[in-house]
C-alpha positions in Angstrom: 84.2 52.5 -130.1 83.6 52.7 -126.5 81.4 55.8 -125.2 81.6 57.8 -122.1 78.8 59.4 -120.6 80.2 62.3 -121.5 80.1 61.6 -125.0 76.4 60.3 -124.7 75.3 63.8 -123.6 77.5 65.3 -126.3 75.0 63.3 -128.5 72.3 64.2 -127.0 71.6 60.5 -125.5 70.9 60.2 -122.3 70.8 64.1 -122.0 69.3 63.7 -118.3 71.9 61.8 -117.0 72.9 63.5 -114.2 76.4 64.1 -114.0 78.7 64.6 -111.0 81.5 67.6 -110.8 84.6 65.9 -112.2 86.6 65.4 -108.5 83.6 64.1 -106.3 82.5 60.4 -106.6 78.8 61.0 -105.9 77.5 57.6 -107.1 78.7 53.9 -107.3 81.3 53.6 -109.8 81.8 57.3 -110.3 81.3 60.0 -112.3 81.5 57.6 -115.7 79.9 54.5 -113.9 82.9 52.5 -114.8 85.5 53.1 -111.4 87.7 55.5 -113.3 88.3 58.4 -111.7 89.6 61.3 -113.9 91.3 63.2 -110.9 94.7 64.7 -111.2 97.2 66.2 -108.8 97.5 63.2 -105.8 100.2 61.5 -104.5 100.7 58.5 -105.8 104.1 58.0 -104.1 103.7 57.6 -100.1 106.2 58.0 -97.0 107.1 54.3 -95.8 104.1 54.6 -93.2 101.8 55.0 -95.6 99.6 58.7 -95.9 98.6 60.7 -93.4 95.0 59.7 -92.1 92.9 62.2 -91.6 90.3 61.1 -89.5 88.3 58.1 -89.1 84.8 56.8 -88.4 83.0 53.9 -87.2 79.8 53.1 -89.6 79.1 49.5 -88.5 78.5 46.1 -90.2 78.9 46.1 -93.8 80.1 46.2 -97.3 78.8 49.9 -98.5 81.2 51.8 -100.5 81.1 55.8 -99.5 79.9 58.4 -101.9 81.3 61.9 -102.1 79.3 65.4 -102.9 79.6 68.4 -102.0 82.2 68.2 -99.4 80.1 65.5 -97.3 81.0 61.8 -97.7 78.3 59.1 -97.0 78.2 55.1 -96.3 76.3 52.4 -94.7 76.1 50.3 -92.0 74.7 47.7 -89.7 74.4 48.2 -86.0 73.0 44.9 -84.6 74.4 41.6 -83.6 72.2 39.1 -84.4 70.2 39.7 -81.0 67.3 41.3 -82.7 68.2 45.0 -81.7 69.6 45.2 -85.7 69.6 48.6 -87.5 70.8 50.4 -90.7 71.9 53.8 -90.6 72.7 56.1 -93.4 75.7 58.3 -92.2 76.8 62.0 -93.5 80.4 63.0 -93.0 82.2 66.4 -93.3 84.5 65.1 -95.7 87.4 67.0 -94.6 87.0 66.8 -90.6 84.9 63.6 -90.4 82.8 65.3 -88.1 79.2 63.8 -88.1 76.8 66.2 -89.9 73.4 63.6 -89.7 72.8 60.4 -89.6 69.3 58.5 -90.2 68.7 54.7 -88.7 65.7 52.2 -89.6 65.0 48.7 -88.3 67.2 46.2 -90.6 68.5 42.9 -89.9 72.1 42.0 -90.1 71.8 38.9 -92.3 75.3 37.2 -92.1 75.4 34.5 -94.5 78.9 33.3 -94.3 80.3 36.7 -94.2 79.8 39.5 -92.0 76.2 41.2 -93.7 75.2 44.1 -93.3 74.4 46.9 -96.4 76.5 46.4 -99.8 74.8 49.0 -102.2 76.3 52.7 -102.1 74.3 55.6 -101.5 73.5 57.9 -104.7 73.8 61.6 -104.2 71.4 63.1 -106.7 71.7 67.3 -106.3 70.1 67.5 -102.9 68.4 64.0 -102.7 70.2 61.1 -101.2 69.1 57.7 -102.4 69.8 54.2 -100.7 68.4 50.5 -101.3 68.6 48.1 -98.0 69.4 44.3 -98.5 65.5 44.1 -97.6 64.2 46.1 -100.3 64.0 49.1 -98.7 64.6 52.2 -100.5 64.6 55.6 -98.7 64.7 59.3 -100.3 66.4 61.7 -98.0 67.8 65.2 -97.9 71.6 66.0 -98.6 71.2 68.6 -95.9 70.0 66.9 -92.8 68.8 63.1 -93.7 64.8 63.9 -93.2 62.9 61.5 -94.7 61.5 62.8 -98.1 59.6 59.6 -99.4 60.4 55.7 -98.3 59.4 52.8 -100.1 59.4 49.0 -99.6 60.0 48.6 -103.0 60.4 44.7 -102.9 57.2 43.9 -100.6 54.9 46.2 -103.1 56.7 44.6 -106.3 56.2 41.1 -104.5 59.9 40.7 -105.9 61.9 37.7 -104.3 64.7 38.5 -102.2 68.2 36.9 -103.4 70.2 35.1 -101.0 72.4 37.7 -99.9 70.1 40.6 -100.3 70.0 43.2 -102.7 73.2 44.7 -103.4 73.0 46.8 -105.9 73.4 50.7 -105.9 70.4 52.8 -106.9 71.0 54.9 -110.3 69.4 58.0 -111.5 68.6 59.3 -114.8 66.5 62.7 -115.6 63.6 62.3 -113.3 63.6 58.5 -113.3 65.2 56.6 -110.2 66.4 53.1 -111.1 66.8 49.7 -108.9 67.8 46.2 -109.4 64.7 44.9 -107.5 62.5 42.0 -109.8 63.6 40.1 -112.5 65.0 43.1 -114.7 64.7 45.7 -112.3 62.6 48.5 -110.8 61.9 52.3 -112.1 60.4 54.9 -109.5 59.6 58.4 -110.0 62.6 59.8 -108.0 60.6 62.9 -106.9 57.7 60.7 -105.3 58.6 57.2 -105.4 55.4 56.4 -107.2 56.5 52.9 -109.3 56.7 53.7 -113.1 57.3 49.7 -114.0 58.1 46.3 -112.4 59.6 43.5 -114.3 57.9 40.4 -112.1 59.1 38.6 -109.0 61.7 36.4 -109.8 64.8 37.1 -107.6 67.3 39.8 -108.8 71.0 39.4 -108.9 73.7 41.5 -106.7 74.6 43.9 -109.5 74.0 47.6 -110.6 72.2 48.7 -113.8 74.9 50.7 -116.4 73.5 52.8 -119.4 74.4 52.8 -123.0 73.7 53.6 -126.1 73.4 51.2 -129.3 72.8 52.2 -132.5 71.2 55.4 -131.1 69.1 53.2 -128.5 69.2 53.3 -125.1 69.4 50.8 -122.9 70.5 49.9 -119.5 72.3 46.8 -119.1 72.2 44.8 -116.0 73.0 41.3 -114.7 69.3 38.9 -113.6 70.3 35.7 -111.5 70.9 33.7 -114.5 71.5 36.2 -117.5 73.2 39.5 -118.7 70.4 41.2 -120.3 69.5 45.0 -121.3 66.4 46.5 -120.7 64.3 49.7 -122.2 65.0 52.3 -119.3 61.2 53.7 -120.3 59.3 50.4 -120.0 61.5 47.2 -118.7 60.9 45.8 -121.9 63.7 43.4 -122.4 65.6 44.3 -125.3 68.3 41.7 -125.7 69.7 39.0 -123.4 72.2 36.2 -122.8 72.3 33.0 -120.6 74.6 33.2 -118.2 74.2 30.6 -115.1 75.7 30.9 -112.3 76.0 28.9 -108.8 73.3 30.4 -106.2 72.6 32.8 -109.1 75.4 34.9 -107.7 76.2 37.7 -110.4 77.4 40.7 -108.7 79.9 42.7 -110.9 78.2 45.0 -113.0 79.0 44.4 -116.9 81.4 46.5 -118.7 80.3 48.0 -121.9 82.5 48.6 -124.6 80.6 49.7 -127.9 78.8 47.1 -129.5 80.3 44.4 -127.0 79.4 43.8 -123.4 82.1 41.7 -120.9 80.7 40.1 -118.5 82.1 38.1 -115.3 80.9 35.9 -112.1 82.8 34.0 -109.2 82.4 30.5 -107.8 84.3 29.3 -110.9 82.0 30.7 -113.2 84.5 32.7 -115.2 84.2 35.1 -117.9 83.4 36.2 -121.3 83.2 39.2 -123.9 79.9 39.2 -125.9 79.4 41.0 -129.0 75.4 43.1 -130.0 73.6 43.3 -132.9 70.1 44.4 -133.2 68.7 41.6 -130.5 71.3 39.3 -131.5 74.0 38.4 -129.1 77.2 36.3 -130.1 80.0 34.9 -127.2 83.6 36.1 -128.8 85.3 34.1 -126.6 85.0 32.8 -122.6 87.5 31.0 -119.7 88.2 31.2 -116.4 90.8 33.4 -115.8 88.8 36.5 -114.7 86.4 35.2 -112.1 84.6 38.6 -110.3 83.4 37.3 -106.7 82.3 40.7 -106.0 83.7 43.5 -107.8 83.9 44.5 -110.9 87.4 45.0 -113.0 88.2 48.3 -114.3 88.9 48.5 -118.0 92.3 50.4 -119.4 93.7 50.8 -122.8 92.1 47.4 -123.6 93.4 45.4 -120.9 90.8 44.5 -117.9 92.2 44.8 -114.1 90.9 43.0 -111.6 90.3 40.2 -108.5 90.1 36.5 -110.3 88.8 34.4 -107.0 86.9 31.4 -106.6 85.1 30.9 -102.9 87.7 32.1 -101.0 91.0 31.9 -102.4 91.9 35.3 -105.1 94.5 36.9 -106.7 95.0 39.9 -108.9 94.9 40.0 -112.2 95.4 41.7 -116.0 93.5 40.1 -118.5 93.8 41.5 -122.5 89.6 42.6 -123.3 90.0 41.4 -127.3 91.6 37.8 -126.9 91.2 37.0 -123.0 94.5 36.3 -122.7 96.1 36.3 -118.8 99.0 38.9 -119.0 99.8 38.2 -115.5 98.9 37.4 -112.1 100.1 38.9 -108.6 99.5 37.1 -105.7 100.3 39.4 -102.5 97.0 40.8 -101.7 96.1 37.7 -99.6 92.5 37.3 -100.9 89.7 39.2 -102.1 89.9 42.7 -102.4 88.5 45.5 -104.6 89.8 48.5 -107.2 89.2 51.9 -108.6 91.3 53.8 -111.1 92.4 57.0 -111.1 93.7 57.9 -114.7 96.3 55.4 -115.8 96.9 54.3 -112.0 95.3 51.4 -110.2 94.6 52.1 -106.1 93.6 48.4 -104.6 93.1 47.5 -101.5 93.6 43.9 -100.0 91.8 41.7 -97.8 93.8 42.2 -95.2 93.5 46.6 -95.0 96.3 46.9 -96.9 96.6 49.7 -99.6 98.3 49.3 -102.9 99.1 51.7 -105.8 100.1 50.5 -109.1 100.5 51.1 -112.6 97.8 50.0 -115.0 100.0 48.6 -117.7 99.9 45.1 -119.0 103.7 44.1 -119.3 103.7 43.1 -115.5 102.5 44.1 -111.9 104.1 47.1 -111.0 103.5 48.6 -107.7 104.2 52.4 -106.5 103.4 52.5 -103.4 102.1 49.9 -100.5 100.6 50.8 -96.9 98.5 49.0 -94.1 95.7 51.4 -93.5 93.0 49.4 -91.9 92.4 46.0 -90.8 90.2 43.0 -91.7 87.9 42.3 -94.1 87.9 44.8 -97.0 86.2 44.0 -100.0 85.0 47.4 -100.7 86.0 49.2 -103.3 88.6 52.2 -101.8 87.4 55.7 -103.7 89.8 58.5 -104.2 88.2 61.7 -104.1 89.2 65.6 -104.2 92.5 64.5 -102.4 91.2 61.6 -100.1 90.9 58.1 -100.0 88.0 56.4 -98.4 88.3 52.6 -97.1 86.2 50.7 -95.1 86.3 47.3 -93.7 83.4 44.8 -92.8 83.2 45.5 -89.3 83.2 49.4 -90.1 86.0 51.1 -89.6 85.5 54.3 -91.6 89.3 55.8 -92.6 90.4 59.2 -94.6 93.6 59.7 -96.0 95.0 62.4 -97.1 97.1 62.1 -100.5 96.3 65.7 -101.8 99.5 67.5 -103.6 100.9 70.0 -101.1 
């Protein structure tokens, strides 16, 4: 059985999970924390130019996906070049106009490591709190209204975690009172009203993914990816609760795991591949593993029992459906000219390329079947596009910010 969050509350687990209104994507990964979106009434079918855009932004450097609450949209983004003079800012949009409502800076470096840097994690609208994590460590509290400064918090210099390669990169995650990073070996837990640190989990460097929460035989847990493992982790203490090896070149595991009842898949680029695990109790068995799912960055979004996502290996990526109880490939389509990302919207797949182009398909496993195809921004986009109360939201790497309107007249 798989279980929504809906379903935990329904069970009373995870009761203080906060959950977004159904149409806004106020968190990485959405409402359900899995980048399905359950919104209805958009056009899926566009003109020959594409849909109309709205408005558009510039946000600087970076990979941040946008959040959207409350009729605001927010992002990340990097506005140095290299030359010392490098800062972060934390940007609130009016959704609808793109008109500028705050916007908060800090000192941050750029970092480009073979790619362009800048921020990677999302911002987490909590009610009116706004949380974000910088590739530094750096995790600031601020208000939905105006971006003041409500707590900060070098969270990896006062853990003494090590930094990973490429920064942090995962998104910050909220439960109840609890505020929840991937900072330290298995991750941080703040008070999310003060910042004070509830528990640390030692200093070894983190990997690039999000923590996701589940319950197991009436357990919680939160399951996340370390450098060299998928493991879970009590959300009250950091006690490890079960874990499995999972190695990886540079320690580069960056899409979050998908949970699926008792069994966890799990999957990591430079030609690492994949696998789908199976829990029980502390004991973890491998069902089956290959290549033929290999996440760079993103995670795949999982359908009726077939997995949809980018299979790439350092560079070179293609689109893919893969079938979640065999691993079998159902097929492969090559058109998106590299790495890109996904998000679902019901039983429809929205993808964009590397290039800036836009894609709309069906998410059915008999072959690639595309609705609708536009060129909405240009080069480098591997940020996952989010639909949300009638707009898309894309972004590239060097920050062009772009809103599209696909609302049902």
């Amino acid at each position: 059985m798989r279980f929504s969050l809906p379903g935990l509350v329904a069970l009373g687990l995870f009761s203080n999970l906060a959950k977004p209104a159904a149409s806004d994507w106020a968190r990485w990964r959405g409402p359900d924390l899995n980048g399905i979106s359950s919104e209805t009434g958009w056009q899926a079918k566009w003109p020959d130019d594409g849909p109309k855009r709205l408005w558009k932004a510039r946000v600087g450097t970076g990979f941040s996906s946008v959040s959207v609450a409350n009729g605001k949209v927010y992002t990340l983004g990097n506005s140095g070049r290299g030359r010392g003079d490098e800062k972060d800012t934390v940007f609130c949009f009016d959704a609808a106009t793109g008109k500028q409502i705050w916007s908060h800076a800090y000192e941050a470096r750029l970092d480009p490591k073979y790619y362009a840097g800048g921020p990677s994690g999302a911002p987490t609208v909590d009610g009116d709190r706004v949380y974000t994590l910088s590739k530094r460590g750096l995790l600031l509290c601020l208000g939905e209204a105006d971006g003041r400064v409500v707590w900060q918090k070098d969270v990896a210099t006062e853990t003494k975690a090590k930094r990973p390669t490429w920064g942090f990169a995962g998104s910050p995650l909220v439960i109840g009172d609890t505020l929840f990073v991937n900072v330290g070996a298995r991750g941080t837990a703040l008070a999310k009203k003060t910042g004070s640190i509830l528990w640390s989990t030692g200093r070894e460097s983190s990997s690039y993914s999000s923590f996701v929460p589940h319950v197991r035989d009436g357990r919680q847990e939160l399951v996340m990816f370390t450098n060299d493992a998928v493991v879970a982790v009590n959300p009250k203490t950091g006690g490890a609760l079960w874990s499995y090896p999972w190695e990886t070149k540079y320690g580069v595991n960056s899409a979050d795991p998908i949970l699926i009842g008792d069994k966890v898949f799990i999957s990591s680029g430079y030609n690492r591949g994949c696998a789908l695990l199976q829990v029980s109790g502390g004991e973890v068995a491998k069902l089956w593993e290959n290549k033929k799912m290999r996440n760079h960055f993103n995670p795949c979004v999982l359908i009726d029992g077939h997995l949809y996502g980018f299979d790439g290996n350092t560079g070179r990526a293609t689109f893919k459906c893969l079938e979640l109880a065999t691993g079998r490939e159902r097929w492969e389509e090559d058109s998106f000219g590299g790495f890109g990302a996904v998000q679902a919207i019901g039983k429809k797949l929205l993808i964009i390329s590397n290039d800036g182009e836009l894609i709309v398909a069906e998410a059915t496993a008999d072959a690639f079947t595309e609705i609708s195809r536009a060129q909405v921004t240009g080069p480098k986009c591997w940020t996952t596009p989010v639909l949300a109360n009638g707009r898309i939201y894309c972004r590239n790497s060097r920050g062009d910010l772009t809103c599209l309107d696909v609302s049902e007249k």
